[in-house]
C-alpha positions as CSV (number, residue, x, y, z in Angstrom):
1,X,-11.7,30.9,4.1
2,X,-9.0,28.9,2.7
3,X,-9.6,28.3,-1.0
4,X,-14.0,28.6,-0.6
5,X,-13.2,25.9,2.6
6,X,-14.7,26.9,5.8
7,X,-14.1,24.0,7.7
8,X,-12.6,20.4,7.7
9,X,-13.8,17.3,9.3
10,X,-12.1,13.8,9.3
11,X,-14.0,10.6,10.0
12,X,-15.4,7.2,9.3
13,X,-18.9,5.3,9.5
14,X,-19.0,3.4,13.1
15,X,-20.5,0.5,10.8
16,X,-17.5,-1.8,10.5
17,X,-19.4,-4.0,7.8
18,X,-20.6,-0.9,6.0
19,X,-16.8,0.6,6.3
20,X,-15.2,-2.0,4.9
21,X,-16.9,-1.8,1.7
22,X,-16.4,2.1,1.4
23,X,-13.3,3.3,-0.1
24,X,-12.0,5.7,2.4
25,X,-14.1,6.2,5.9
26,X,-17.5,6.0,4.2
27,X,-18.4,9.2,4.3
28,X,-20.4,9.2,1.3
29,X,-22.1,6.1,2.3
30,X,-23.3,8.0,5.3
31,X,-24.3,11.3,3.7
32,X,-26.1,9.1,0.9
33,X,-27.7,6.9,4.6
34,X,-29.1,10.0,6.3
35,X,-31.2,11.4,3.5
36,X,-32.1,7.8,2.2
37,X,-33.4,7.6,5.9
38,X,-35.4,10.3,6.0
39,X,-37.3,9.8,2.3
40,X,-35.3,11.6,0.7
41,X,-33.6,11.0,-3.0
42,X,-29.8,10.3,-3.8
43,X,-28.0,11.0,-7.2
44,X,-24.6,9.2,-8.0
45,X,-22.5,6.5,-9.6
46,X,-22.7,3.3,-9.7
47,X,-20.9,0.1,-12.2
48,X,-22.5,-0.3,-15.4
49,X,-23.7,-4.3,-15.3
50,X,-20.4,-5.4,-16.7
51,X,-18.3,-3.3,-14.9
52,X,-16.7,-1.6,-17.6
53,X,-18.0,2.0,-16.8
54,X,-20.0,4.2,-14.4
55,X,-23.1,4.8,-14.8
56,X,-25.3,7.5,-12.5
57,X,-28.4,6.6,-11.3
58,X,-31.7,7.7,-8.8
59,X,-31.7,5.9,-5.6
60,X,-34.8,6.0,-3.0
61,X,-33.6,2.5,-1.3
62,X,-30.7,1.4,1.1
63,X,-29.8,-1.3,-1.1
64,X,-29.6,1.4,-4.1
65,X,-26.9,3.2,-2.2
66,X,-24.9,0.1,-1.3
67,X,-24.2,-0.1,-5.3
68,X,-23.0,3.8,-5.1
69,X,-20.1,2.5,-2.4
70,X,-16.6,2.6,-3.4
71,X,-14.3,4.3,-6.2
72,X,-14.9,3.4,-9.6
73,X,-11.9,5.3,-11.4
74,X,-13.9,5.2,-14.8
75,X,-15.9,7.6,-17.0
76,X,-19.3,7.0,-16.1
77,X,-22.2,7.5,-18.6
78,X,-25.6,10.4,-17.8
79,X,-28.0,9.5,-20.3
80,X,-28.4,6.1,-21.2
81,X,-31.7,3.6,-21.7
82,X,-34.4,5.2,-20.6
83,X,-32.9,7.7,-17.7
84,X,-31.3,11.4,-18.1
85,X,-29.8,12.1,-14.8
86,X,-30.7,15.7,-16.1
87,X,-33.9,15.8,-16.5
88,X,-35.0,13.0,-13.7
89,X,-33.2,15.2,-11.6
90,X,-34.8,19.2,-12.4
91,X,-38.5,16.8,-11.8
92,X,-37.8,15.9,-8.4
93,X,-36.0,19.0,-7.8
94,X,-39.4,21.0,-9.5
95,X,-41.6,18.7,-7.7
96,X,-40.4,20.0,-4.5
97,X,-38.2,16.7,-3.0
98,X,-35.4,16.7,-1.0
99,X,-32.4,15.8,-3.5
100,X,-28.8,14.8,-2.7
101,X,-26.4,14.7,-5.6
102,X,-22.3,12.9,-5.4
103,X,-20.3,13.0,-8.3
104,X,-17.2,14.4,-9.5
105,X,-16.5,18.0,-9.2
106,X,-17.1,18.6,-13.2
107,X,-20.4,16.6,-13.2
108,X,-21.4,19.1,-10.2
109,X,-20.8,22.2,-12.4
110,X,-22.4,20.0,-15.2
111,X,-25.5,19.8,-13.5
112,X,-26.0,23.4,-11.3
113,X,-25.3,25.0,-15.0
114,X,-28.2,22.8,-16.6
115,X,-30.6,23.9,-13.9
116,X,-29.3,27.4,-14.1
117,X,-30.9,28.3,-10.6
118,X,-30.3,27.4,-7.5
119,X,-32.6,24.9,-5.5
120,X,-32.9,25.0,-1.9
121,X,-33.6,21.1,-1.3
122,X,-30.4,20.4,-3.6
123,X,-27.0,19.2,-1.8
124,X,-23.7,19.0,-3.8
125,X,-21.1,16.8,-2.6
126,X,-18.2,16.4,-5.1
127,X,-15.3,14.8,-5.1
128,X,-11.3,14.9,-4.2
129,X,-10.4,14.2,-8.6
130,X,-7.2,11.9,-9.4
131,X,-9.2,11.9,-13.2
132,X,-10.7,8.7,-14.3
133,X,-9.4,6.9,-16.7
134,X,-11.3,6.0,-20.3
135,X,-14.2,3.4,-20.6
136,X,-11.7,1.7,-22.8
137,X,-9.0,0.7,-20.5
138,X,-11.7,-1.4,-18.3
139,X,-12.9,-2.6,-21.6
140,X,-9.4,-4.2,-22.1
141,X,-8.6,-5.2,-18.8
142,X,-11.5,-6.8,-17.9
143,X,-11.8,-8.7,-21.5
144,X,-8.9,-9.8,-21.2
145,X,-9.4,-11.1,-17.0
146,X,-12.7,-13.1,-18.0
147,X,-10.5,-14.9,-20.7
148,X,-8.0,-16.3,-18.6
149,X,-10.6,-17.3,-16.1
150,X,-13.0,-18.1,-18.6
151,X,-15.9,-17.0,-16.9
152,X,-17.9,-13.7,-16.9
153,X,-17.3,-11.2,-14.0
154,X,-20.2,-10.8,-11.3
155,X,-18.1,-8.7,-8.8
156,X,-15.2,-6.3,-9.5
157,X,-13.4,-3.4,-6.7
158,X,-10.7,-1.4,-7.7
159,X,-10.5,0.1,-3.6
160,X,-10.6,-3.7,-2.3
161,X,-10.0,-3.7,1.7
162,X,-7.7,-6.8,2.0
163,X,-8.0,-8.1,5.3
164,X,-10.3,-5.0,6.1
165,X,-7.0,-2.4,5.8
166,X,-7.7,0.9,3.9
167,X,-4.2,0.7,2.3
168,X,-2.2,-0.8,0.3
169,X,-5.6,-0.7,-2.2
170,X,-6.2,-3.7,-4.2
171,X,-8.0,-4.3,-7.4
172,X,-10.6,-7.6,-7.0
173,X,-12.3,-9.5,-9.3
174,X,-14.4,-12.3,-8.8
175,X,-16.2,-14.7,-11.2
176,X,-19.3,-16.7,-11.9
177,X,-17.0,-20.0,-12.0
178,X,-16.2,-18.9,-8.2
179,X,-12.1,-17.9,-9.1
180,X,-11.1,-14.6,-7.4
181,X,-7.9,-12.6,-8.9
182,X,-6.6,-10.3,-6.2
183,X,-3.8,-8.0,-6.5
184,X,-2.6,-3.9,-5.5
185,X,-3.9,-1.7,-7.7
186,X,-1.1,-0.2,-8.7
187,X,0.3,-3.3,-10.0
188,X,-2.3,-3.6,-12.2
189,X,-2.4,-2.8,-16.1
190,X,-5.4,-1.0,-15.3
191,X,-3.6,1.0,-11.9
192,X,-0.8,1.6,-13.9
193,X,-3.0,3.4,-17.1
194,X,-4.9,5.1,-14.3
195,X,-2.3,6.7,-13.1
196,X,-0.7,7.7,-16.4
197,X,-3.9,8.9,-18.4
198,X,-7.0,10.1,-17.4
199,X,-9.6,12.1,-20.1
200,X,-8.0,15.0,-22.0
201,X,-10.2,17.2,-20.1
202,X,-9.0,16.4,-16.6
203,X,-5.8,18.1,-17.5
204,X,-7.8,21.2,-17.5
205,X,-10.3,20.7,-15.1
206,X,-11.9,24.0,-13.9
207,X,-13.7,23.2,-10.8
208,X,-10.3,23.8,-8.2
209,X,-9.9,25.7,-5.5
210,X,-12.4,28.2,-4.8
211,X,-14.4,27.0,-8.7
212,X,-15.7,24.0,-6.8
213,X,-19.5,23.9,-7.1
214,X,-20.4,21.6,-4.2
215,X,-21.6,22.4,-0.6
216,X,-18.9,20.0,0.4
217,X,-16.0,18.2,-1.3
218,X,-14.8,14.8,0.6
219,X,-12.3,11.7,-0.4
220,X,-9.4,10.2,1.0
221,X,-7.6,11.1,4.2
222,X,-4.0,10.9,2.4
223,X,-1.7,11.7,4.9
224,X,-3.3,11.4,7.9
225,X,-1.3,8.5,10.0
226,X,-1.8,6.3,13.3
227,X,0.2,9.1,15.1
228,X,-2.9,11.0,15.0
229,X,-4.6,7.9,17.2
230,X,-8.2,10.4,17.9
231,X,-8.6,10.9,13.8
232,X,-6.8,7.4,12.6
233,X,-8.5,4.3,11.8
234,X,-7.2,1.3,10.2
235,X,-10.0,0.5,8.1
236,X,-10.2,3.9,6.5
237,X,-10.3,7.8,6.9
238,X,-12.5,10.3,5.0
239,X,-11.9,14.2,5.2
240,X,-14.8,16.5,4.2
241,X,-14.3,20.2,3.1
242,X,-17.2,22.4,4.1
243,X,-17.5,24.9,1.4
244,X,-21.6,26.0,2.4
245,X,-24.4,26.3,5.0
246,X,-25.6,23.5,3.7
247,X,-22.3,21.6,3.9
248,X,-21.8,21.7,7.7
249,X,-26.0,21.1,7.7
250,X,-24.7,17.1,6.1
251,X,-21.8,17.0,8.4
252,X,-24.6,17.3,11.4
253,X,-26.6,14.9,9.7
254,X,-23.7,11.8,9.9
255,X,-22.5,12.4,13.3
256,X,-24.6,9.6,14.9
257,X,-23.4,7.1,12.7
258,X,-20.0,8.5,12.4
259,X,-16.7,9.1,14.0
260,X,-16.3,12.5,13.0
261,X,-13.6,15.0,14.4
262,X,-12.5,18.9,12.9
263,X,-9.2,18.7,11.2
264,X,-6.4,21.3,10.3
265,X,-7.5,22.5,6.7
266,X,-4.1,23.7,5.8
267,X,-2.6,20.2,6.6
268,X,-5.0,18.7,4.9
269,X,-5.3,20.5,1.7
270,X,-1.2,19.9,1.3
271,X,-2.3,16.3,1.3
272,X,-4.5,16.5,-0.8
273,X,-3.4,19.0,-3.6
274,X,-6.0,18.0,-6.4
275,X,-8.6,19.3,-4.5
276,X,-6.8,22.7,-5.8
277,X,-4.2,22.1,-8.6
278,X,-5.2,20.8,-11.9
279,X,-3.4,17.1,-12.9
280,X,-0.2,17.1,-14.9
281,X,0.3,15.1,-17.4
282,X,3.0,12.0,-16.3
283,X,6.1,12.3,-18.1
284,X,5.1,8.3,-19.9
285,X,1.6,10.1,-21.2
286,X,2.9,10.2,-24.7
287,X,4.5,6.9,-25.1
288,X,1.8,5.5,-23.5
289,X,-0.9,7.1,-25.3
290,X,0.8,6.3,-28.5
291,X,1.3,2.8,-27.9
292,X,-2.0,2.6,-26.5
293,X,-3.5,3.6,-29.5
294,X,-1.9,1.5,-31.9
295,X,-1.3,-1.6,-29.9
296,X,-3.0,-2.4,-26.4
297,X,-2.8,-1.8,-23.0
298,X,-0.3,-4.5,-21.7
299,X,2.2,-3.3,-25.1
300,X,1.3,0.4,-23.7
301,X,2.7,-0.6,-20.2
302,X,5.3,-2.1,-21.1
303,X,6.6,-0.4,-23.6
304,X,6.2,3.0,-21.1
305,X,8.5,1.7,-18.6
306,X,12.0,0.8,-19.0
307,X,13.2,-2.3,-17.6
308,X,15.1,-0.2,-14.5
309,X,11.6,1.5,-13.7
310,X,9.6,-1.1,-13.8
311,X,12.4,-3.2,-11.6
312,X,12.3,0.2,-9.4
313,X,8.8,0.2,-9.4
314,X,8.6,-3.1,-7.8
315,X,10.8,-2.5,-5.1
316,X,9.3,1.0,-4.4
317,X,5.8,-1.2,-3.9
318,X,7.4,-3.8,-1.8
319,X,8.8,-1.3,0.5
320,X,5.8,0.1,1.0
321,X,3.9,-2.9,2.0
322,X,6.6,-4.1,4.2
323,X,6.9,-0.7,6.0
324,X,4.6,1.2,8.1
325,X,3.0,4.1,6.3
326,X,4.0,6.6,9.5
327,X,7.8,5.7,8.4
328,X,7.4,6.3,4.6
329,X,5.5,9.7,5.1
330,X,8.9,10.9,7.8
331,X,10.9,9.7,4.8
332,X,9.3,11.7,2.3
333,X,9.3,14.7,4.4
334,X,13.1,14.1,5.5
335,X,13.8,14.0,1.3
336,X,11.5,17.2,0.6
337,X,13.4,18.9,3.6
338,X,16.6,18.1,2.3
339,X,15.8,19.4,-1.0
340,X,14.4,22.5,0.3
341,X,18.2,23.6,1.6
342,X,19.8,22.7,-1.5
343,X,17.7,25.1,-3.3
């Protein structure tokens, strides 16, 4: 087995309304769908009511689950109110049900060393981590969106399908006075801190490689491309990493509501190298986290950047839009080659 992985799968949900509204190919949708469907109970993340963290929750419902759909790139919150994901979870667990759990691979090896045994009707699906980003950036960012539109937020994405395509990814708000702000993520103050700082522990993050604690670890198809025509789908491509018995046991429970095809591990584990290597810290980390700390996010952006990268930066972003992904990855491979014989 390659790094605890015994197989990988690639796919999407056949549901073009509910595939749309999933990040990648609504994989977790679908594993969340099939035990949902049978009476079962589902653990995972969902928007806090003002959108400015996660927060986990118990579903029983299909409507429930809907709220679990798409990427919320936050620090989400166990115990609040009246629920501990915990404890709600070791009584249904106790009480002999049927229990699925998604969340990132850290709240996974949160929650087996809680129940400190295993659990035959307990399935682990965790996460391909980036690191998500402190409750505080959303704080600002969205604080500072409902006062230019003056309204209150009722709907926010930051893995919007424009026009129904997987990629480029756009952040979406939309507000009670009807006004929508669209616009890539990674334009965004709030894509821009994401992909500079994430929690202090996510640059030490255990749970790689063969530490995972999940039956199965899914996100993102990165790399994958529209040469592959039997695995590619505009609107979105998962890949799954079956890591247990029970793992391929969920991938059997999807395929009659997904597209789902075996893919080559290796390749996809090079595209996908957080499901292995810890995150490193981006060279603007301290500048930013400085700035960020004495000023706010928009002075910690833009003092980050220098007026050349951020110029770069735009252009790097309009290239990508204007070209097809299939010619950006040959480019990137051409460049890595190249680099490869200088060495």
């Amino acid at each position: 087995m390659l790094h605890g992985v015994q197989k990988a799968y690639s796919g999407y949900i056949n549901d073009k309304s509910r595939l749309v509204k999933s990040a990648s190919g609504g994989f977790a949708y679908s594993f969340a769908y099939s035990f949902i469907k049978k009476g079962n109970i589902v653990y995972s993340v969902r928007y806090s009511s003002d959108f400015r963290q996660g927060e986990w929750a118990r579903a029983t419902t299909f409507e429930e689950i809907s709220r679990f759909q798409g990427s919320k790139y936050v620090e989400s919150k166990k115990i609040y109110d009246n629920f501990n994901l915990y404890e709600r979870l070791k009584q249904d667990l106790e009480s002999g049900l049927t229990v699925l759990v998604i969340g990132l691979p850290c709240d996974i090896g949160a929650i087996k060393s809680y129940l400190t045994k295993e659990y035959q009707k307990l399935y682990c699906i965790d996460l391909i981590c980036h690191g998500p980003t402190i409750k505080k950036v959303a704080d600002e960012y969205l604080t500072a969106l409902e006062k230019k539109y003056r309204s209150k937020l009722i709907d926010f994405s930051v893995r919007y399908k424009k026009n129904g395509k997987w990629m480029p990814i756009y952040l979406r708000a939309e507000f009670e006075n009807k006004k929508i702000y669209m616009k890539p993520f990674y334009d965004t103050d709030y894509g821009i801190a994401f992909s500079i700082m994430s929690r202090p522990c996510c640059y030490k993050c255990k749970f790689k490689s063969v530490n995972h604690k999940s039956d199965i670890t899914i996100g993102d198809y990165w790399g994958i491309t529209k040469a592959n025509l039997k695995e590619w789908n505009d609107m979105g491509v998962s890949v799954a990493f079956v890591r247990t018995d029970k793992g391929e046991a969920l991938i059997n429970a999807i395929r009659d509501i997904c597209t789902v095809n075996e893919t080559n591990i290796d390749f996809a584990m090079k595209n996908n190298r957080l499901i292995n290597e810890q995150k490193i810290k981006d060279k603007h980390y301290p500048v930013f986290i400085d700035s960020f700390n004495n000023y706010n996010l928009h002075s910690a952006i833009k003092k980050s950047f220098s007026k050349t990268e951020r110029l770069l930066k735009a252009i790097k972003r309009g290239i990508k839009i204007v070209l097809p992904r299939e010619f950006l990855l040959l480019g990137k491979r051409l460049i890595n080659s190249f680099n490869t014989l200088q060495k």
